[in-house]
PQR file with spaces between the fields and no chain letter, atoms N, CA, C, O and H, PARSE charges and radii, in Angstrom:
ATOM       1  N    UNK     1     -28.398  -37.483    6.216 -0.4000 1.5000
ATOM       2  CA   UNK     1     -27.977  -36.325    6.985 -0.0000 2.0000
ATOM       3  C    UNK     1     -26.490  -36.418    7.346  0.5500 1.7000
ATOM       4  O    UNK     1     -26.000  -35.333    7.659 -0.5500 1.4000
ATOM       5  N    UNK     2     -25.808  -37.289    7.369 -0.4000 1.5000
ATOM       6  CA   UNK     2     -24.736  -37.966    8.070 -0.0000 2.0000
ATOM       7  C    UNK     2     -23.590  -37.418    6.748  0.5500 1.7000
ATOM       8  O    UNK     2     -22.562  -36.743    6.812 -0.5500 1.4000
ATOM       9  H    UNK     2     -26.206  -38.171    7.115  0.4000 1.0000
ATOM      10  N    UNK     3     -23.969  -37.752    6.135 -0.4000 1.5000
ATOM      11  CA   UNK     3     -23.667  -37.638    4.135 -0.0000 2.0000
ATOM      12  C    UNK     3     -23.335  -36.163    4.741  0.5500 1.7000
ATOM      13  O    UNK     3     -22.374  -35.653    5.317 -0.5500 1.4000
ATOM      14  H    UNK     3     -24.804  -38.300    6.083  0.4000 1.0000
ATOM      15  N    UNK     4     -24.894  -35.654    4.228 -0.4000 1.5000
ATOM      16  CA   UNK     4     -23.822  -33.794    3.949 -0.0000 2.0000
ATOM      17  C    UNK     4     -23.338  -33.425    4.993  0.5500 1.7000
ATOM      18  O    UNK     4     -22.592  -32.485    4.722 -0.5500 1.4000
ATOM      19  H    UNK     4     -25.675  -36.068    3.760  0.4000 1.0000
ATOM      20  N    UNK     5     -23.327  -33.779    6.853 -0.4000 1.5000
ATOM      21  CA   UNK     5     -22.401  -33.492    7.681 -0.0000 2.0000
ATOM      22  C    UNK     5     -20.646  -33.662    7.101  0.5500 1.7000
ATOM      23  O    UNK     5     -19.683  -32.914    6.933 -0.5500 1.4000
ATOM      24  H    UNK     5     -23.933  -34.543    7.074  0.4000 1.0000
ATOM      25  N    UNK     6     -20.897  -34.808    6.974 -0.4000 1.5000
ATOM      26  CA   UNK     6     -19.245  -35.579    6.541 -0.0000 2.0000
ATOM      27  C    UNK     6     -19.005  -34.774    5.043  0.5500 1.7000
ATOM      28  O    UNK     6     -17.823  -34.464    5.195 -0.5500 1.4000
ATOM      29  H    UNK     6     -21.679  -35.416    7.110  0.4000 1.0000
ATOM      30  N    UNK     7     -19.286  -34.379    4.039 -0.4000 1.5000
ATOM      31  CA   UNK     7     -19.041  -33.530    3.314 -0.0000 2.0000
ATOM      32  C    UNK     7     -18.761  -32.067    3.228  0.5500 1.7000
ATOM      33  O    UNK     7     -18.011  -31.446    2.475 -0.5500 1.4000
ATOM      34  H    UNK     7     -20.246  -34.631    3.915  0.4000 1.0000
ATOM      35  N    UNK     8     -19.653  -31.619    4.312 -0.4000 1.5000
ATOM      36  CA   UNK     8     -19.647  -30.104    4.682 -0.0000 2.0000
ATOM      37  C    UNK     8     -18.241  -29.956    5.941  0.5500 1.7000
ATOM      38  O    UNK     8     -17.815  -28.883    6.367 -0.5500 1.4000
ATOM      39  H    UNK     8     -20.263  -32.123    4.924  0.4000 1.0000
ATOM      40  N    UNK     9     -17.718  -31.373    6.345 -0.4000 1.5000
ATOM      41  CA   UNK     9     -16.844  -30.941    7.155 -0.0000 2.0000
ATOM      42  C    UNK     9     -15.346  -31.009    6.187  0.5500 1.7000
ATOM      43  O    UNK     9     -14.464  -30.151    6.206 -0.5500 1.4000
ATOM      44  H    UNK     9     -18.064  -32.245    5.999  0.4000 1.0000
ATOM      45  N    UNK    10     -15.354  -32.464    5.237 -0.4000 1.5000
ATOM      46  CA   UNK    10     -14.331  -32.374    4.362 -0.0000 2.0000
ATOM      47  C    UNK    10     -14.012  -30.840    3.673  0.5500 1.7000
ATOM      48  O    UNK    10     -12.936  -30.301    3.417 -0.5500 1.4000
ATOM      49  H    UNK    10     -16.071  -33.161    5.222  0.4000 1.0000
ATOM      50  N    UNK    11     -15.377  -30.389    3.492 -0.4000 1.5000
ATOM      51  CA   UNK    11     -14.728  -29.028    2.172 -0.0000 2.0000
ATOM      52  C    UNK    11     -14.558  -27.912    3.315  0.5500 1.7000
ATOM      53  O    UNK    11     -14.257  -26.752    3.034 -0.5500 1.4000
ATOM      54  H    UNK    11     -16.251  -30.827    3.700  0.4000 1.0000
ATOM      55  N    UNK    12     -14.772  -28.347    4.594 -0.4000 1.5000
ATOM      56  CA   UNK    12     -14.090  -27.026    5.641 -0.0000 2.0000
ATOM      57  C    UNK    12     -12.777  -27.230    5.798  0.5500 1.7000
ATOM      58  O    UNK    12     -11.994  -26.326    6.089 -0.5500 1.4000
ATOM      59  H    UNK    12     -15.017  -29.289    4.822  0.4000 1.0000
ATOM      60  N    UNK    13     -12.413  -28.581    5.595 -0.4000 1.5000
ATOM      61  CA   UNK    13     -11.054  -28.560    5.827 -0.0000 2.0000
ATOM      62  C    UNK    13     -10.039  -28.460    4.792  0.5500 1.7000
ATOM      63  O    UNK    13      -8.866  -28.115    4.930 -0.5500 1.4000
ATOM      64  H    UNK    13     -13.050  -29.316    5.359  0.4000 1.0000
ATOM      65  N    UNK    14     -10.727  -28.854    3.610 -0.4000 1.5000
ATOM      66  CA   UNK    14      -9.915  -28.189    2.437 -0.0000 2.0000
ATOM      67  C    UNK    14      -9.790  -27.129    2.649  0.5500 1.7000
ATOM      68  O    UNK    14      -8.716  -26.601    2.940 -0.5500 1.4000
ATOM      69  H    UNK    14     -11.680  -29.134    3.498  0.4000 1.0000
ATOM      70  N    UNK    15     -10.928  -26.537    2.547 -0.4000 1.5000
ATOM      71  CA   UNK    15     -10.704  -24.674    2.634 -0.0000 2.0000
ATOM      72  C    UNK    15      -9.705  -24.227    3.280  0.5500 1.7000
ATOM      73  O    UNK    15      -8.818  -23.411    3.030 -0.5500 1.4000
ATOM      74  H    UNK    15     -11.800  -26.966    2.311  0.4000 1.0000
ATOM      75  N    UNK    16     -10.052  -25.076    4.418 -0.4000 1.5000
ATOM      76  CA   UNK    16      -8.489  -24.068    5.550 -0.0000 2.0000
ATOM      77  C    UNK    16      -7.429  -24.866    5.150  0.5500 1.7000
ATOM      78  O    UNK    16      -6.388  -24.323    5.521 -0.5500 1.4000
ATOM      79  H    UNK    16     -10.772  -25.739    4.621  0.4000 1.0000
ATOM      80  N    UNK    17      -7.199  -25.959    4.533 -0.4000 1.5000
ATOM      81  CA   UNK    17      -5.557  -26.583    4.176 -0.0000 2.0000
ATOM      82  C    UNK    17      -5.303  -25.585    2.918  0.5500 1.7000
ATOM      83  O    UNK    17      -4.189  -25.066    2.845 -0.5500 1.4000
ATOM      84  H    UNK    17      -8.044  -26.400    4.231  0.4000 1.0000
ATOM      85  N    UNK    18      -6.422  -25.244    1.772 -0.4000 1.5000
ATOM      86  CA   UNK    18      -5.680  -24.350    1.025 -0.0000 2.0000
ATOM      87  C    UNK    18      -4.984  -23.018    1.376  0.5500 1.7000
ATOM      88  O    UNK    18      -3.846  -22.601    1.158 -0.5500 1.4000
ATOM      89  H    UNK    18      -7.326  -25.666    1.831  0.4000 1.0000
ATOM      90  N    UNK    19      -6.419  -22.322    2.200 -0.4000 1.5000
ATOM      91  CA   UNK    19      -5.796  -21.054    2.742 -0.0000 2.0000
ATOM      92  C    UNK    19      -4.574  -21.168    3.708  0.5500 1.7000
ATOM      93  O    UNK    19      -3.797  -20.215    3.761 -0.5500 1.4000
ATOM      94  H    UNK    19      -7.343  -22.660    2.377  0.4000 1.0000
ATOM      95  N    UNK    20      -4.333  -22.405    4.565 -0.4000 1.5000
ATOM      96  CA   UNK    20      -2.979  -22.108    4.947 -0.0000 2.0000
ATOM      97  C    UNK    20      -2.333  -21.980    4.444  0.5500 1.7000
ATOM      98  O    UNK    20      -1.506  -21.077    4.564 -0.5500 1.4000
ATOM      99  H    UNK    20      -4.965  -23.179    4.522  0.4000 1.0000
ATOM     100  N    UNK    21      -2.377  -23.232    3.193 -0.4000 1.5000
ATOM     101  CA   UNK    21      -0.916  -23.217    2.373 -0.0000 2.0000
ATOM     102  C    UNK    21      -0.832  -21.755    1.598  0.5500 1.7000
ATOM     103  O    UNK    21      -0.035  -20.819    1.665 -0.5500 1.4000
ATOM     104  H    UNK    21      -3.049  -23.966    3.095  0.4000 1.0000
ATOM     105  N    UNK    22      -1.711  -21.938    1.037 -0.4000 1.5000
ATOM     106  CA   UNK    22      -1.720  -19.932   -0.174 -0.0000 2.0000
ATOM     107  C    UNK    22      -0.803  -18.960    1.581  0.5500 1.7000
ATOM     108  O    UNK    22       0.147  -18.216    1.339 -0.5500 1.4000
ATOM     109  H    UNK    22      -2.358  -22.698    0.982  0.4000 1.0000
ATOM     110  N    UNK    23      -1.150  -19.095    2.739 -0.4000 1.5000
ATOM     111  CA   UNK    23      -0.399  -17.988    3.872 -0.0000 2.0000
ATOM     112  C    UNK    23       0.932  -18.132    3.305  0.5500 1.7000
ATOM     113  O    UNK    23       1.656  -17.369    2.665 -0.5500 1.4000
ATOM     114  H    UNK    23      -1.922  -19.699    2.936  0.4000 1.0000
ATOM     115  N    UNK    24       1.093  -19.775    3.877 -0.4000 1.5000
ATOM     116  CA   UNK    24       2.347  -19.952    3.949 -0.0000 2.0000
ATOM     117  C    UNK    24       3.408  -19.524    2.723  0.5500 1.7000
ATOM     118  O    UNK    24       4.477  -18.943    2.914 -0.5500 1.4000
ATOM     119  H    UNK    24       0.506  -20.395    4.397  0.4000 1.0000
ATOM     120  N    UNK    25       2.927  -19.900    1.546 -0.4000 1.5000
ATOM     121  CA   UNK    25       3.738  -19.587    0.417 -0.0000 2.0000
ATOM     122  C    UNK    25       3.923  -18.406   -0.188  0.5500 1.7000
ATOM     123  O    UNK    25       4.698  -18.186   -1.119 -0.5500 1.4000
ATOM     124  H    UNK    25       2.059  -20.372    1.391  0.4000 1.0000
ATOM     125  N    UNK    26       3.011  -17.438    0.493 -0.4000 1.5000
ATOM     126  CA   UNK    26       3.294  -15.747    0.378 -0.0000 2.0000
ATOM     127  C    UNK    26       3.708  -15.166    1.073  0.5500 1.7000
ATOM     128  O    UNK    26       3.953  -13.986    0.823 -0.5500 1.4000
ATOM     129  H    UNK    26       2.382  -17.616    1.249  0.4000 1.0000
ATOM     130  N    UNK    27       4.082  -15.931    2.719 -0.4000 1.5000
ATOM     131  CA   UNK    27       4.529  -14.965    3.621 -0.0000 2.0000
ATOM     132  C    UNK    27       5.891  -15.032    3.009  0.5500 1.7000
ATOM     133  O    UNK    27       6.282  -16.003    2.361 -0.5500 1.4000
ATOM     134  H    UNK    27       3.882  -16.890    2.922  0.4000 1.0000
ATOM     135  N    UNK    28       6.722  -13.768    3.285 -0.4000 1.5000
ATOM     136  CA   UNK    28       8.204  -13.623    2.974 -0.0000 2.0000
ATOM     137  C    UNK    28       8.336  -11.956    4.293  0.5500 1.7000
ATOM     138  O    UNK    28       7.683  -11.063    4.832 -0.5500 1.4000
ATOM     139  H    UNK    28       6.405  -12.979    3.812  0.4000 1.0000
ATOM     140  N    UNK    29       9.912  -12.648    4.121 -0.4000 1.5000
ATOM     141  CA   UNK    29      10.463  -11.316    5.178 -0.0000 2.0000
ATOM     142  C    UNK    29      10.390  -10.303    4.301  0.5500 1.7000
ATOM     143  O    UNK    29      10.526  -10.528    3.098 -0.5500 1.4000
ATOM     144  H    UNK    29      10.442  -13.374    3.682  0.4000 1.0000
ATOM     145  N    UNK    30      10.163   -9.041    4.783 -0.4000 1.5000
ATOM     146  CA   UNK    30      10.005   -7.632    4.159 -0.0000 2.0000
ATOM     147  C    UNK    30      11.466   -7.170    4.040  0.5500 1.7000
ATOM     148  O    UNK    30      12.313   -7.605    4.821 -0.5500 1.4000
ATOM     149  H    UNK    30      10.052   -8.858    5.760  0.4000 1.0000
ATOM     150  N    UNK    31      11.790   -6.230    3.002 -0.4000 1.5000
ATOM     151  CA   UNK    31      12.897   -5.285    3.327 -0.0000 2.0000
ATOM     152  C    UNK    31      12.771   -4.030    3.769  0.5500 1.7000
ATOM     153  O    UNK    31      11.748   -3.478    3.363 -0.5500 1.4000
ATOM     154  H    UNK    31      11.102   -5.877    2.368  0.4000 1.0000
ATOM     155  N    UNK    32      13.756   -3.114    4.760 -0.4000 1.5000
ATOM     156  CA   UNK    32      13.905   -2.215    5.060 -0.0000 2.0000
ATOM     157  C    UNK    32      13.667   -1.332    3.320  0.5500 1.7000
ATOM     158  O    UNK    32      14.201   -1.481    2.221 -0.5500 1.4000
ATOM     159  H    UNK    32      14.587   -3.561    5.090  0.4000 1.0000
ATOM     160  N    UNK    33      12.405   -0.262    3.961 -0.4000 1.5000
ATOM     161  CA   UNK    33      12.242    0.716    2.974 -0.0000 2.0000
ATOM     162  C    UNK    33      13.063    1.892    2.417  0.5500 1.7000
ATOM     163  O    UNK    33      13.835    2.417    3.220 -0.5500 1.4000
ATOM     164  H    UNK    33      11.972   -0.141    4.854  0.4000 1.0000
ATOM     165  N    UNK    34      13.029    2.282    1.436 -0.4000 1.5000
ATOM     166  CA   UNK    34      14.234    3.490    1.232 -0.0000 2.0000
ATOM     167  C    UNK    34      13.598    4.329    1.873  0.5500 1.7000
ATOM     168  O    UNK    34      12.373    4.365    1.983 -0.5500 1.4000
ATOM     169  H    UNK    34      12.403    1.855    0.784  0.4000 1.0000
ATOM     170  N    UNK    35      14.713    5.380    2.547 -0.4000 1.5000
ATOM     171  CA   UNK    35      14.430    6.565    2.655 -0.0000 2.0000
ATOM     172  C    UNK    35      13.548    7.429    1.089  0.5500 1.7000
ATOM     173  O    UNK    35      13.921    7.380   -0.083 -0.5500 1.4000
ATOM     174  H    UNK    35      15.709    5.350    2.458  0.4000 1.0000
ATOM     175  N    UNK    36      12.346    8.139    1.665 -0.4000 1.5000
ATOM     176  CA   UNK    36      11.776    9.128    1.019 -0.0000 2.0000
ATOM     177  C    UNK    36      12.490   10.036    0.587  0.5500 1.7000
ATOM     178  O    UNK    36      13.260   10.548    1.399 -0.5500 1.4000
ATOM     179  H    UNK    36      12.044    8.178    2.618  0.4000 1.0000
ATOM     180  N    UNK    37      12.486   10.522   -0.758 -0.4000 1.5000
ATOM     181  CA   UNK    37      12.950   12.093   -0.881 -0.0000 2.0000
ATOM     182  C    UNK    37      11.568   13.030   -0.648  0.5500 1.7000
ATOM     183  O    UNK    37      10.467   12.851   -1.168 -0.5500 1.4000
ATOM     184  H    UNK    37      11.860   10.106   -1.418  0.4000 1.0000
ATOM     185  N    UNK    38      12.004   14.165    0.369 -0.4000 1.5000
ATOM     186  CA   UNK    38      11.090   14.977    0.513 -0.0000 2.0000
ATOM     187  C    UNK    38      10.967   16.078   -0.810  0.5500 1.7000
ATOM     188  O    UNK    38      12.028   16.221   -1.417 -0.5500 1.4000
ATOM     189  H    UNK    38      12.898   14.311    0.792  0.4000 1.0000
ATOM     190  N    UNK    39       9.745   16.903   -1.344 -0.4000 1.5000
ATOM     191  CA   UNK    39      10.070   18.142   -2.065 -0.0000 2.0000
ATOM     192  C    UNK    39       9.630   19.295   -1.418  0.5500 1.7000
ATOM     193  O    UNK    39       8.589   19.089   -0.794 -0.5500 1.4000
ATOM     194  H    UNK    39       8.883   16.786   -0.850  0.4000 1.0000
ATOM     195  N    UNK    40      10.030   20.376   -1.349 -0.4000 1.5000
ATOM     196  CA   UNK    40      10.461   21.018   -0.769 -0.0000 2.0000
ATOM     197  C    UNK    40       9.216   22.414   -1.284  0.5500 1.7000
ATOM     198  O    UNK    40       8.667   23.324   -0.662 -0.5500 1.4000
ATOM     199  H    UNK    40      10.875   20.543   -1.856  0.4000 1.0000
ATOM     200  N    UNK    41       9.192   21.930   -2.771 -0.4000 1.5000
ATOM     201  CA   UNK    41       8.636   22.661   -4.003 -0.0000 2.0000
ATOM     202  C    UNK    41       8.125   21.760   -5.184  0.5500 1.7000
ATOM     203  O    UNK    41       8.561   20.759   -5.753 -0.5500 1.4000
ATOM     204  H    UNK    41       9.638   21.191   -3.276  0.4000 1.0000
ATOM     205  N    UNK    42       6.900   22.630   -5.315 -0.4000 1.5000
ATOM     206  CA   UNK    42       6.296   22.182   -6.452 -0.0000 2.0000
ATOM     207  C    UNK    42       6.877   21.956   -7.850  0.5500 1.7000
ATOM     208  O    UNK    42       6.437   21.148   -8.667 -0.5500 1.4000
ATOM     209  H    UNK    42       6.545   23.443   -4.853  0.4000 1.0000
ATOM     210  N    UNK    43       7.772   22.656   -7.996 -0.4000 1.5000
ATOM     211  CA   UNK    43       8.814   23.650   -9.189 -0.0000 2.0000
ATOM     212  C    UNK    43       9.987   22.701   -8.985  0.5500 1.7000
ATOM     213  O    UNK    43      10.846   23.086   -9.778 -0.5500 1.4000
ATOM     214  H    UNK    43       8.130   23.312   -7.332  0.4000 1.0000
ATOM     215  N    UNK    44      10.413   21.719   -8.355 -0.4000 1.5000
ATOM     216  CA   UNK    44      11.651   21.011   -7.964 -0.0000 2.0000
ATOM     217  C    UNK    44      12.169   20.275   -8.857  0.5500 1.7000
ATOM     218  O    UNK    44      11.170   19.839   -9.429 -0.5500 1.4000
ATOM     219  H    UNK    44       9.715   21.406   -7.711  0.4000 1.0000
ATOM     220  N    UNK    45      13.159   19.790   -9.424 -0.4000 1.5000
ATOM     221  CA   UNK    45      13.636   18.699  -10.052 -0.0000 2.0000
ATOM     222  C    UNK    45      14.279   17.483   -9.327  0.5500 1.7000
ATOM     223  O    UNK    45      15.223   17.677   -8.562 -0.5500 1.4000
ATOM     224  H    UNK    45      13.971   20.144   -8.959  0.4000 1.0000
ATOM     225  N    UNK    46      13.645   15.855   -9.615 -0.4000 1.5000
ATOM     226  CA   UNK    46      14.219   15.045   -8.210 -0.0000 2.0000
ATOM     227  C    UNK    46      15.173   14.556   -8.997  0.5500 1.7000
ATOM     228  O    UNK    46      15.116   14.784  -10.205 -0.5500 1.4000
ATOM     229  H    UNK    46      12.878   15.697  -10.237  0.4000 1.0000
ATOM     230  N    UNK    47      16.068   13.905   -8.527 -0.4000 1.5000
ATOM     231  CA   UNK    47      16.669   12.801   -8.609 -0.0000 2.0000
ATOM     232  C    UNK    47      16.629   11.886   -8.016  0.5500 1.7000
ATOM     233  O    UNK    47      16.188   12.384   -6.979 -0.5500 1.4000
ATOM     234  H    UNK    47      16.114   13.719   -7.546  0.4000 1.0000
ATOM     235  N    UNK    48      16.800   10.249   -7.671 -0.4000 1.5000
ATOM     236  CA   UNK    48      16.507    9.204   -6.980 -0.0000 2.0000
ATOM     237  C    UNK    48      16.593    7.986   -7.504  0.5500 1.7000
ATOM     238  O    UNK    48      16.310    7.745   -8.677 -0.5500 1.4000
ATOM     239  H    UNK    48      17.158    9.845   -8.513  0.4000 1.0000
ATOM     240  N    UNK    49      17.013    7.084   -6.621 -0.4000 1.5000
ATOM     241  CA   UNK    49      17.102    5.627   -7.521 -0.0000 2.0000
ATOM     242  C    UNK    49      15.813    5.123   -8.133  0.5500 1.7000
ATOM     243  O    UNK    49      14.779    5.776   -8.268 -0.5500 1.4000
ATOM     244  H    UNK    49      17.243    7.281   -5.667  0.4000 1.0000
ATOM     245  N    UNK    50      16.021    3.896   -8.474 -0.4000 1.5000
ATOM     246  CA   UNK    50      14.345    3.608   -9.137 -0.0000 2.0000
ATOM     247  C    UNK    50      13.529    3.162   -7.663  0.5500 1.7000
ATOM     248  O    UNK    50      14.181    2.891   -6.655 -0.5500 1.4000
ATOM     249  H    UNK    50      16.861    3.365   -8.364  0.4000 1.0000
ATOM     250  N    UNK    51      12.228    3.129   -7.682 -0.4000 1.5000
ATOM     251  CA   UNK    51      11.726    2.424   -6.401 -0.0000 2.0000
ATOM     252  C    UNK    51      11.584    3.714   -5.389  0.5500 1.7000
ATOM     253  O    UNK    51      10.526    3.895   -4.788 -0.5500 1.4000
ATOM     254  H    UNK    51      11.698    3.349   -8.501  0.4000 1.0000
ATOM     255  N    UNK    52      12.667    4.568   -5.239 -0.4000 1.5000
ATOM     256  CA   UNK    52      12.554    5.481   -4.490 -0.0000 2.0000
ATOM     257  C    UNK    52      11.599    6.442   -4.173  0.5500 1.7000
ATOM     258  O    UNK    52      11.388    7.191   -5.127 -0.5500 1.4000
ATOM     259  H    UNK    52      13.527    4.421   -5.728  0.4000 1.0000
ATOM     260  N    UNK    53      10.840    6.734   -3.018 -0.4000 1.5000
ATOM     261  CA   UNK    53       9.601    7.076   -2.886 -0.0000 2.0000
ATOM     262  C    UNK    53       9.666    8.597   -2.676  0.5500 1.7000
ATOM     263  O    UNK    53      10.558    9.062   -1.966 -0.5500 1.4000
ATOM     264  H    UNK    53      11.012    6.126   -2.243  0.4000 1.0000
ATOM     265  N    UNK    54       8.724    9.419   -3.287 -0.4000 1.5000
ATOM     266  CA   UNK    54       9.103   10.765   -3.333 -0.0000 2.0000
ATOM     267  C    UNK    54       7.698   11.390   -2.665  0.5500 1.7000
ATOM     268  O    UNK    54       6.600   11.216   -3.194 -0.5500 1.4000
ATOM     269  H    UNK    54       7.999    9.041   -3.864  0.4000 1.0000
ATOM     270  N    UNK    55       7.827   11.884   -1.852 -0.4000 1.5000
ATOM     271  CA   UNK    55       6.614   13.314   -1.472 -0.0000 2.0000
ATOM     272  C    UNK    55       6.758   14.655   -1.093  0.5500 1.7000
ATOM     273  O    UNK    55       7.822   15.229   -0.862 -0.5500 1.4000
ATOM     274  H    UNK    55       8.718   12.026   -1.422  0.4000 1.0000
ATOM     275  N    UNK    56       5.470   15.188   -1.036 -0.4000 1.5000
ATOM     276  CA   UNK    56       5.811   16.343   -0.807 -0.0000 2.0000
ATOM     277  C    UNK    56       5.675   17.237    0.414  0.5500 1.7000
ATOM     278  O    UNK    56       4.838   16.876    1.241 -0.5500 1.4000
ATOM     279  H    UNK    56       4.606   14.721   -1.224  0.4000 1.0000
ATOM     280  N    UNK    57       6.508   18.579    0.711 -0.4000 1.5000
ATOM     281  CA   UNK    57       6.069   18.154    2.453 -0.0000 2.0000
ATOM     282  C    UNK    57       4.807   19.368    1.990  0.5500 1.7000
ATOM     283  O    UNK    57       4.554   19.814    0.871 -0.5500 1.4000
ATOM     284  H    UNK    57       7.188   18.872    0.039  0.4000 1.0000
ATOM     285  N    UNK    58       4.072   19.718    3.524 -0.4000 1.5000
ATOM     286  CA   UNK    58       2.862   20.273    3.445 -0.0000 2.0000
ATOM     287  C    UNK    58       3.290   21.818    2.999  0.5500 1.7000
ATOM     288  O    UNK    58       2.558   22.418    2.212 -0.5500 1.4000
ATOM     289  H    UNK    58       4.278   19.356    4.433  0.4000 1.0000
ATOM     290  N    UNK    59       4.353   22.375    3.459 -0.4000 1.5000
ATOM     291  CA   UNK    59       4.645   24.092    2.891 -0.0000 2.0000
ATOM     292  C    UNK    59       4.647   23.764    1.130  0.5500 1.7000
ATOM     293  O    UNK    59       4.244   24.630    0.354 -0.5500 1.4000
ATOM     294  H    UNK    59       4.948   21.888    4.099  0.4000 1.0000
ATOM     295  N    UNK    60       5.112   22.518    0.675 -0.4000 1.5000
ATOM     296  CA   UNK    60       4.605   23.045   -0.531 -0.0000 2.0000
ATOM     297  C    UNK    60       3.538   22.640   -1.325  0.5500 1.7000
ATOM     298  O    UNK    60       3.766   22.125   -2.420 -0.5500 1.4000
ATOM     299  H    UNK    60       5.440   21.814    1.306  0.4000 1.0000
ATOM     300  N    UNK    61       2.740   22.755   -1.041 -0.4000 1.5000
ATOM     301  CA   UNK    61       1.128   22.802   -1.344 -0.0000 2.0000
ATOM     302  C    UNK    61       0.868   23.583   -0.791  0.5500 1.7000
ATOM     303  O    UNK    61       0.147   24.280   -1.505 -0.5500 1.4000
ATOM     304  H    UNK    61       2.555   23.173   -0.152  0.4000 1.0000
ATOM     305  N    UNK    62       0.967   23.977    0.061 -0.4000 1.5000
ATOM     306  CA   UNK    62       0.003   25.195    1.150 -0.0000 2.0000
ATOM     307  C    UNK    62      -0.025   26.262    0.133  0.5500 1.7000
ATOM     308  O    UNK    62      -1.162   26.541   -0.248 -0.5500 1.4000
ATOM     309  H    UNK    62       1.553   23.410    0.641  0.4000 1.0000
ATOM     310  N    UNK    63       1.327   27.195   -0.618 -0.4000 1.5000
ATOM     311  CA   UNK    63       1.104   27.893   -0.716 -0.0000 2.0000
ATOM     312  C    UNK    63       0.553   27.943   -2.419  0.5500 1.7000
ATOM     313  O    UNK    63       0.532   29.032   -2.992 -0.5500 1.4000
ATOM     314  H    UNK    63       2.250   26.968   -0.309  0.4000 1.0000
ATOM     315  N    UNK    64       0.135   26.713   -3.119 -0.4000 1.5000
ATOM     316  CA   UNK    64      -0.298   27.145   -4.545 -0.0000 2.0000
ATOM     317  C    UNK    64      -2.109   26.837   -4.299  0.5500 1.7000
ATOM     318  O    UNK    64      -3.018   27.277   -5.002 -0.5500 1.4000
ATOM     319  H    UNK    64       0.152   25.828   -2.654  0.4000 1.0000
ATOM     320  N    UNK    65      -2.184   26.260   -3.504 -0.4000 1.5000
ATOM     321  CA   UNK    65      -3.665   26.298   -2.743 -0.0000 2.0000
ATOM     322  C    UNK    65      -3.698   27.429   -2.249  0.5500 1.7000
ATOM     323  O    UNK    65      -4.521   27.977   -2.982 -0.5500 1.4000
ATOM     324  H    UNK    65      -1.445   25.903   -2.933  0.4000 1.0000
ATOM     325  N    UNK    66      -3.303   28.371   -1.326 -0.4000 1.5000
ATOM     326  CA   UNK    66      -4.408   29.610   -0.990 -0.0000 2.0000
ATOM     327  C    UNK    66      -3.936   30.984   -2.315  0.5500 1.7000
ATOM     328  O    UNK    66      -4.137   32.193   -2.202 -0.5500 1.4000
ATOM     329  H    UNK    66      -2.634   27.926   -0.730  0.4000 1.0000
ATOM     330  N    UNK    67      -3.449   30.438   -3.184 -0.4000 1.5000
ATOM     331  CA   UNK    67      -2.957   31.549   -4.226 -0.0000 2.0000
ATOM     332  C    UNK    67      -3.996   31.311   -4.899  0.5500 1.7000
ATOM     333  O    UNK    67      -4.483   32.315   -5.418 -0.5500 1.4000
ATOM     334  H    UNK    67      -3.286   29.456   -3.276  0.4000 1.0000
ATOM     335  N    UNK    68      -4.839   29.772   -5.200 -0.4000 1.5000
ATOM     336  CA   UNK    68      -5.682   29.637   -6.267 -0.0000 2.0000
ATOM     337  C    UNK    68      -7.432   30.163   -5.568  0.5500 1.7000
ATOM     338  O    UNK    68      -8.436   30.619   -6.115 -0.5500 1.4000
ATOM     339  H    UNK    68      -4.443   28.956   -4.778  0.4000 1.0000
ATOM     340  N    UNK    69      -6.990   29.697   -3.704 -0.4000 1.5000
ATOM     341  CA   UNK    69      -8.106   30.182   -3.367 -0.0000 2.0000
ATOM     342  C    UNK    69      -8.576   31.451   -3.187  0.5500 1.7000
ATOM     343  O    UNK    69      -9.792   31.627   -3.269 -0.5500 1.4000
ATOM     344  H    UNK    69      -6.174   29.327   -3.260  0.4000 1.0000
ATOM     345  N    UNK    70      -7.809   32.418   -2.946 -0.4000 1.5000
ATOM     346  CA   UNK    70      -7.037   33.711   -2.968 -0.0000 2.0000
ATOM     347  C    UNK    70      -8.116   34.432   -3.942  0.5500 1.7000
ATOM     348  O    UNK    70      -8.899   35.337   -3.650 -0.5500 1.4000
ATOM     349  H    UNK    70      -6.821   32.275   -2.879  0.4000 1.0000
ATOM     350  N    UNK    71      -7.884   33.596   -5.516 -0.4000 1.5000
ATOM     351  CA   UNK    71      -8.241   34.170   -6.973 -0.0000 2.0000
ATOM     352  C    UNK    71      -9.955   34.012   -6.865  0.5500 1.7000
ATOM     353  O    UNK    71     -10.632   34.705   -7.624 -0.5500 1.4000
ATOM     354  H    UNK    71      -7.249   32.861   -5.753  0.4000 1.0000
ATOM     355  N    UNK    72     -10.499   33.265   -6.090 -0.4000 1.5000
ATOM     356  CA   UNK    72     -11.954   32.990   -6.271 -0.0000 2.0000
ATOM     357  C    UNK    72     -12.524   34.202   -5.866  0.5500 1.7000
ATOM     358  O    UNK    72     -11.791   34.872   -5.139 -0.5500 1.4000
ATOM     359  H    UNK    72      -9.949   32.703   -5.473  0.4000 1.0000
ATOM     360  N    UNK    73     -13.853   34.777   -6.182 -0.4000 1.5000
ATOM     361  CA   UNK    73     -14.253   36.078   -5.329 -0.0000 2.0000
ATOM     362  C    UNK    73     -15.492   35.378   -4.786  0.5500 1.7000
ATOM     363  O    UNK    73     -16.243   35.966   -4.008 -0.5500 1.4000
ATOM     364  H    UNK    73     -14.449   34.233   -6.773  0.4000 1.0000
């Protein structure tokens, strides 16, 4: 009994020496994110560096959604 105590406590502590180390060696400082380009329009052409995060604001969707819902009878 003594056996798988002392075994079941060794592989608890591996476990947590690996998972610390795997923390430790992935934590890194973050960088400040780019500014978003907003679109304005569905129809838009962007420009933007690479990486640069693009969305869209809610007026433009709103209005090709109730045009399509509009068409349903």
């Amino acid at each position: 009994m003594r056996l798988r105590i002392g075994t079941l406590a060794t592989a608890a502590t591996l476990m947590l020496a690996t998972s610390s180390l795997g923390l430790a060696a992935t934590a890194g400082t973050a960088y400040a994110a780019v500014t978003p380009i907003v679109i304005g329009s569905c129809a838009t052409t962007v420009q933007g560096d690479p990486g640069q995060p693009v969305s869209l604001s809610p007026a433009a969707v709103l209005q090709p959604v109730t045009s399509v819902l509009s068409a349903i009878p």
